[in-house]
N, C-alpha and C positions, 0 to 999 in steps of 0.2 A: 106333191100330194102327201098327206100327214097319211101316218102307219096307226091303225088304235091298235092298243093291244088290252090283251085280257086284264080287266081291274087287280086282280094278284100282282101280275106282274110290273105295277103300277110304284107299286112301293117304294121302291127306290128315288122316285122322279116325285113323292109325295114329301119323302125326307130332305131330298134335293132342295125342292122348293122350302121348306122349313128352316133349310139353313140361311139358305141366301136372302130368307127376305127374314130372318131373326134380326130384332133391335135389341134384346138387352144382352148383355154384354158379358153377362154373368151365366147365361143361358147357351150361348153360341158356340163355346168348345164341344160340349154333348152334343150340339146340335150338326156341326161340322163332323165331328166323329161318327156318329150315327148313319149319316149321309156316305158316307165315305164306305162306310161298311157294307151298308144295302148297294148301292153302287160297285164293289168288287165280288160281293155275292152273286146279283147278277151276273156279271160278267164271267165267274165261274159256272153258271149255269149255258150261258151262251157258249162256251168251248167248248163242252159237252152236247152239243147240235140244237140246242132247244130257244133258239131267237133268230134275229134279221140279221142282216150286216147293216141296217139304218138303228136297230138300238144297238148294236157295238158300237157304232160310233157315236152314237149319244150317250151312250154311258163314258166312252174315250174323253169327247168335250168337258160331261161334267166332272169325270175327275181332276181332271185338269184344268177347271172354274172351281171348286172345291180346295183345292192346293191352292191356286192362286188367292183365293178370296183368305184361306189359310193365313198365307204370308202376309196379307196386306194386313189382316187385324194385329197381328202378333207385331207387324213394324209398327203399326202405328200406337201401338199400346208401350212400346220401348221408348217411343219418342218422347 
């Protein structure tokens, strides 16, 4: 069963998704930074008592899809 949470606290998963589905190429490091930001904001708000333990760990995944999606533009942009 999916958890809704309040539209504020949406933000992050709004940037999320902004990054991960960004095509141009020139647009995607802000877009990945951006992401990354809302998503450790969050998660500092969740230590302080104010979230689930189902978005800790959705925010845990994305940064960690975040990072990884990271690494794979910046390899393939070396190659």
């Amino acid at each position: 069963m999916r958890t809704a949470f309040p539209p504020c606290l949406n933000r992050w998963k709004t940037l999320y998704r902004a990054a991960i589905l960004e095509t141009n190429k020139a647009i995607l490091p802000q877009r990945v930074s951006e992401a990354e930001e809302a998503v450790k904001t969050r998660g500092r708000e969740i230590f302080y008592g104010k979230g689930t333990a189902e978005e800790e760990e959705a925010l845990d995944d994305a940064l960690y899809a975040l990072h990884a999606f990271r690494t794979a533009w910046q390899h393939s942009e070396a190659v």
